[in-house]
N, C-alpha and C positions, 0 to 999 in steps of 0.2 A: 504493500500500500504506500509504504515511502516513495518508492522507485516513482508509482504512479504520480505521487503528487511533483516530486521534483521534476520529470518528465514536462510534466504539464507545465510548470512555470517556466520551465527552461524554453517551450515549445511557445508560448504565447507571448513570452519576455520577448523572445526573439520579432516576434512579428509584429510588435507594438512597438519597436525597437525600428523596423526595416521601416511601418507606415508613418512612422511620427518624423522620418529626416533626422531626426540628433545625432544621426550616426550612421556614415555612410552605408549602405544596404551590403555590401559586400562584411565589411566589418563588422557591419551585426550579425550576417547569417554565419561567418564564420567562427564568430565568443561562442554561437550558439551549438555549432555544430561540436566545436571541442569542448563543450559543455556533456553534450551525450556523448561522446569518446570518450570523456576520463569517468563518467559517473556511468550512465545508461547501457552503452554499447558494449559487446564482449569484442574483445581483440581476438589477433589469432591465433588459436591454443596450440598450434603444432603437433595433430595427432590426442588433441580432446576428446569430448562427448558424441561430436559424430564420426569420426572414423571409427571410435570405439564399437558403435552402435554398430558399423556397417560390419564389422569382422564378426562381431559376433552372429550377426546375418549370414553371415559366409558360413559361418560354424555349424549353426542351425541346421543349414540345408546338407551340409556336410554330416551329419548325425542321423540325419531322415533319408540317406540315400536308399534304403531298404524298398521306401514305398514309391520309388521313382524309376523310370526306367534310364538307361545310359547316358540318352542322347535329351531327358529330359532335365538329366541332374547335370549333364554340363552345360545345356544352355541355360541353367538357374545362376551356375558358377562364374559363368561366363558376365552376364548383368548383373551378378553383387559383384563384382572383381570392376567391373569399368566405374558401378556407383561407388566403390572403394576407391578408384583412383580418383573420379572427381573429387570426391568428399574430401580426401587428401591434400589435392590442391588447392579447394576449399578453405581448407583450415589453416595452407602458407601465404593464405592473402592477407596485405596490410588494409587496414582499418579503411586506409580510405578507398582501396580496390574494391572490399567486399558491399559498401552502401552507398558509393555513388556510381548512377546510371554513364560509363561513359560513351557509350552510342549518343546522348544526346549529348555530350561535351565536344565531341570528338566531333561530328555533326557540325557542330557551330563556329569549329575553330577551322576546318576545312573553308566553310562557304566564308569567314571571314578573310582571310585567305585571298580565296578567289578574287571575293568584292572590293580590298584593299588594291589586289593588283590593278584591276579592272576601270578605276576611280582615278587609278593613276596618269591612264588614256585619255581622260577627260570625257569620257562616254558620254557619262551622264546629264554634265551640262550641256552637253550637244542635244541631247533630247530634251532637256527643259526648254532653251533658245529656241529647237526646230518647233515645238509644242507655240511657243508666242507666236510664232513669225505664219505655223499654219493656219493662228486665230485672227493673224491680220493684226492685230494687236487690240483687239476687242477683250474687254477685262472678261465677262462673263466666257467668254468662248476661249482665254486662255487659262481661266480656272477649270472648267470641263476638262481641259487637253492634260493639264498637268493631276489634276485628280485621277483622270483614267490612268496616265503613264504612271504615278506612284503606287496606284493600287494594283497594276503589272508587275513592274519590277519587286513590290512587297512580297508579291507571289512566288518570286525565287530566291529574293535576295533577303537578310534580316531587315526589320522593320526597323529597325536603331539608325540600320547604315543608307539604308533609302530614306530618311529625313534628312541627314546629315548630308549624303550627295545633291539631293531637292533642293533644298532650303534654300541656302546659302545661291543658289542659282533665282529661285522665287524672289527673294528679296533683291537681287537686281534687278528682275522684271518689273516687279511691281513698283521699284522706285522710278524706272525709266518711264514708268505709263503714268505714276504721279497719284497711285489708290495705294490707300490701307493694306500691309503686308498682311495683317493678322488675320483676315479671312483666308486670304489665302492659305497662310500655314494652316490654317485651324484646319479646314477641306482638305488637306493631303496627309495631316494625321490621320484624322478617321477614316482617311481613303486607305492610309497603309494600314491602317490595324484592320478593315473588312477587308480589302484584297488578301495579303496575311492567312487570312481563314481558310484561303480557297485549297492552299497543298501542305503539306506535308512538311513543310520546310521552312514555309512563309511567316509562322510566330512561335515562338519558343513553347507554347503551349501544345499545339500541335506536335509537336517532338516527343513533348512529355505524353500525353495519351496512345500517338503510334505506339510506342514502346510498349507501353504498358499492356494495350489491346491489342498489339501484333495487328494494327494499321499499316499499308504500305504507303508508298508516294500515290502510286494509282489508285488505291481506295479512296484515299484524298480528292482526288483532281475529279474523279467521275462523281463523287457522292455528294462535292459540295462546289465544285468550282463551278458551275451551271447556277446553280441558285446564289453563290457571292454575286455573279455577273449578273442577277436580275438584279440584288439588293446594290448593286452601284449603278443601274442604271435608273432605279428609283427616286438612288440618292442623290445623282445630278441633274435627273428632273427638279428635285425640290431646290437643289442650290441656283437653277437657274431661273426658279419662279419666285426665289428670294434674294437673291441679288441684280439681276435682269435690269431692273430699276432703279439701280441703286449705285451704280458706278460707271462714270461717264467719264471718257477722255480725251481729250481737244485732237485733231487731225494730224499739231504736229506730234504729240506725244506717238503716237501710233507711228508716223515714220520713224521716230528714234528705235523704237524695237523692228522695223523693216529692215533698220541698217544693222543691226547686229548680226554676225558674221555666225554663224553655228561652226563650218568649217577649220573655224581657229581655234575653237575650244580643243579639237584633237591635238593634243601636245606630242602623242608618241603612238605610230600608224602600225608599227613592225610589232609593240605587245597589244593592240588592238585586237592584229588580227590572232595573233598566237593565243592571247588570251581569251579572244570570243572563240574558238573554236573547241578552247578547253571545257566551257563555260558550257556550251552545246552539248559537248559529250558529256559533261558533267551530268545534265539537267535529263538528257539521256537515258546513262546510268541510273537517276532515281526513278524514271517512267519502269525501269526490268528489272530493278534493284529487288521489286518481291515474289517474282516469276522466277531469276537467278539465285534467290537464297542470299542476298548481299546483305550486309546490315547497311544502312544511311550512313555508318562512320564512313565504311569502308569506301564506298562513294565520292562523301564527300573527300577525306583525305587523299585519296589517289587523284581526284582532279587536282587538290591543291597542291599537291608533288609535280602531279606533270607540268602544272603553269610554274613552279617555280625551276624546273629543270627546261624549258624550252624559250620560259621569257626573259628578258636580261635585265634584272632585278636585284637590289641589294637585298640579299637574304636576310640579312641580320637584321636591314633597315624594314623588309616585310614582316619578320616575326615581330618585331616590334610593335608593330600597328597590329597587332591583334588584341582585342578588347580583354585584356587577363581576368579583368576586375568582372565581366559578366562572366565569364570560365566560373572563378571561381565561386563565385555566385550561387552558380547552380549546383556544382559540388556540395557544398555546403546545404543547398537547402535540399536534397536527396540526403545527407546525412541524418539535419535534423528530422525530416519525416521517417526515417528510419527510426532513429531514437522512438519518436511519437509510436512507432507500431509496438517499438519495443515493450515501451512500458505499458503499452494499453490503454493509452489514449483514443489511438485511431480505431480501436473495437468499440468504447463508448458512445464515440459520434455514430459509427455503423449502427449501433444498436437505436437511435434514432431513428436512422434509416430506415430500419425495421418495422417501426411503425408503420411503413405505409408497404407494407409486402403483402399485403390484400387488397392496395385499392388497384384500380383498371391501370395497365399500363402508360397511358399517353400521359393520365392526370399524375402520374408519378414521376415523369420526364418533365411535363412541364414546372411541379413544382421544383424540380433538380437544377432546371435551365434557370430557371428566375430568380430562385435562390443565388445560384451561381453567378450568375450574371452580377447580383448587388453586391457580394460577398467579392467577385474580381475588382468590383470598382473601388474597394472599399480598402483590399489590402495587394493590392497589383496581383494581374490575373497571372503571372508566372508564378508567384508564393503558393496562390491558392488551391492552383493546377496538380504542383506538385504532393502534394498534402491531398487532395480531395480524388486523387486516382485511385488510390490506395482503398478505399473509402469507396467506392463505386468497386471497383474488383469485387471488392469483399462482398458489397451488397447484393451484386450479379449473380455471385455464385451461392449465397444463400437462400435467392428470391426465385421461389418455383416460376411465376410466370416470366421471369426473363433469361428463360434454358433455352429459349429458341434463339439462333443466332442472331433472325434479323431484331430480333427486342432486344438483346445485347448491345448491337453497332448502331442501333437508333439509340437508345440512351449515349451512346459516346461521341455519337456525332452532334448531339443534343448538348451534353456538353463541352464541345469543342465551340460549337456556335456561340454557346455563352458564356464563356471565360474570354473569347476575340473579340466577342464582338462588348458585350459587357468594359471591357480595359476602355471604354472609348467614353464611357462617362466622366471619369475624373482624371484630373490633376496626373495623380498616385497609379491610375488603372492599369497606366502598359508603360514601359520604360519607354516608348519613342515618344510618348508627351509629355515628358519631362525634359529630355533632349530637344523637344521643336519651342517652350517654354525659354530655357536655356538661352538656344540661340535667338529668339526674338529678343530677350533681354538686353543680347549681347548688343546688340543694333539697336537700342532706345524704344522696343514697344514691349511693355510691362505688360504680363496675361496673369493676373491673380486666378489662384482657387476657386473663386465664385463666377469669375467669368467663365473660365474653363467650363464649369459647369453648364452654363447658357452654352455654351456651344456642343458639349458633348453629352447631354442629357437628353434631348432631342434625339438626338439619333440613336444614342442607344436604345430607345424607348422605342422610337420607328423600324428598327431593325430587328430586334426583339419580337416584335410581334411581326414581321413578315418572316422569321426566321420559326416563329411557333407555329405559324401558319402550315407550314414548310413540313416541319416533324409530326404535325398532326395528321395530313394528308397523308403524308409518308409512310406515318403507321396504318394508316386504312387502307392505303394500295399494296402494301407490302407485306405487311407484321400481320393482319386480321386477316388475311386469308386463310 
């Protein structure tokens, strides 16, 4: 009962810790994580309780050969002998090998990689540029172009690092057109955070549930990139019947973005192409990655090798630009949800869950999605994701009516929807709007918490319910048959 209670303070400290800012998020999850390392988590015993277990298994069936025939007693022998070898090397894993996930580490530090290289070409602002210059330099029709092109590239690339290439191109646009940068950034956060949702790759939470649920890239792309692509094109319907009227710019403002050169922003043609072609097979690779048996590390990583072995790059100046502080991040907070299962925390909340393991499937997704959904905006949807999978496993496999597959991957796609699209309400919700806050600051337009909110509560709400729309239909064409 001690375990549990310290557990728990160790587990909520943390995350009151990560939501309140007094300390960097990284450095909180990390106190928290060495917190269940030295108290909670068992290290690695070298030959403990489960290798023990497994010989004795061996033994067992080695005692009972009487009632078996030959070739039944060595194929027993045969699978305790390989779960003995696991188990073995099981118990020579370090602490932090055996509870954090790094398929999703490994994953993120590949397509970082990539997108560093990539950034380096100047890609990106060639497609903001080209994006004005196809609008004519009409504000309304250059926020459509760059909304759509952020919620694309969200879709392959991390949503941190498609702000960060955006942005900083936006806020020239919109200075040369003489309008408000802050709508504009505001429309390309929540365009990255709903693009994002569409694959497998697009928001760190997604990462976290593939795993868990053995999601591929293509379970991804076919189950929800169709309905993201309706909910963006809803969403710029409604941006363009609320701004349409509302931003106006003199004739010559509109030639000064006419004269802007796209073609110059490409600083370097030779890793362009080396790199877009890595970038292609990469993307590839994750389309066959679950037909092949590949994990998303392995993917990601081998693209990220090949562009560093074919493009002509400072290595050292590449690994550099790799975001460590979100690495580490996630390590950490796969640790402390670890811890959490450990001491039995995360069976408490389940047994919540339980509650509702009689009522009708959808009304049990939906209460899970909306839940969800406040619960991301409230403590960023990557803290909550990692924590609340664990929590859904559980609850899947103890709730009779969700044994059938398709009521399984409707609950997960359910809440994949509402941890992505959820982060879009606050401030705190998803790390790229923190980063798009950041940089407006940095350039003199101050976004407080409560504005944020006017811009990102709307949509979460609008989303959300075309997104419930979505799972409900889904379960009556799909699940109820």
């Amino acid at each position: 009962m001690v375990t549990f209670w310290i557990g728990t303070i160790v587990f909520f400290g943390t995350y009151i810790l990560i939501a309140s800012e007094k300390v960097h998020k990284t450095v909180a999850a990390l106190l928290g994580a060495a917190l269940m390392m030295l108290i909670i988590l068992p290290g690695p015993n070298h030959g403990g309780e489960d290798h023990e277990a497994t010989q004795i298994g061996i033994e067992v069936v080695e005692n009972s050969s009487a009632l078996h025939s030959a070739a039944q007693q060595t194929a027993a022998n045969l699978a305790l002998s390989d779960d003995a070898i696991k188990a073995g090397k099981y118990d020579k894993l370090d602490t932090f090998a055996r509870y954090s996930n790094f398929d999703v580490v490994f994953t993120l530090a590949g397509m970082m990689l990539l997108v560093n290289l990539l950034s380096g070409t100047g890609l990106f602002q060639y497609v903001a540029i080209r994006c004005a210059k196809i609008a004519k330099g009409s504000p309304i029709r250059t926020m459509i172009l760059l909304v759509f092109a952020t919620a694309f590239l969200s879709a392959f690339l991390d949503n941190v690092t498609t702000i960060l290439l955006v942005a900083p191109v936006t806020l020239l646009v919109a200075n040369q057109l003489g309008v408000p940068p802050v709508p504009f950034l505001m429309a390309e956060t929540m365009a990255s955070n709903i693009g994002g949702t569409a694959t497998l790759i697009g928001d760190p939470p997604n990462l976290i549930i593939g795993s868990v649920a053995n999601l591929n890239f293509m379970a991804f792309l076919i189950n929800l990139a169709p309905f993201i692509l309706l909910v963006m094109v809803v969403y710029c319907i409604c941006l363009w019947a609320y701004y349409s009227r509302r931003m106006h710019v003199t004739v010559e403002k509109r030639a000064l973005i006419m004269e802007l050169d796209e073609n110059a922003a490409i600083t370097d043609h030779s890793n362009l192409r080396r790199g877009g072609i890595v970038m292609l097979l990469t993307i590839v690779g994750f389309l066959v990655h679950g037909a092949a048996g590949i994990q998303p590390c392995v993917v990601a990583m081998s693209g990220a090798a090949l562009a560093l072995a074919i493009c002509k790059v400072n290595i050292d100046h590449a690994l550099e630009k790799i975001e460590w502080s979100t690495l580490f991040f996630f390590m950490a907070l796969f640790i402390l949800v670890c811890g959490a299962e450990q001491c039995g925390l995360m069976a408490k909340i389940g047994s919540v869950l339980e509650l509702m393991g009689n009522w009708p499937v959808p009304v049990v997704v939906m209460v899970i999605m909306w839940g969800s959904a406040l619960a991301a905006a409230v403590m960023n949807n990557v803290s909550f994701t990692a924590a609340m999978v664990s929590v859904i496993a559980a609850f899947i496999s103890n709730t009779p009516s969700f044994r059938a597959i398709e009521c399984q991957h409707l609950l997960w796609w359910g809440l994949a929807l509402a941890v992505c699209l959820g982060g879009n309400a606050s401030l705190v919700g998803a790390a790229a709007n923190l980063v798009t806050v950041g940089i407006a600051e940095k350039n003199g337009n101050k976004v407080s918490f409560t504005q944020f909110l006017g811009y990102g509560v709307p949509v979460t709400v609008g989303s959300m319910v075309l997104a419930s729309i979505y799972i409900i239909a889904r379960y009556y064409l799909v699940c109820a048959k």
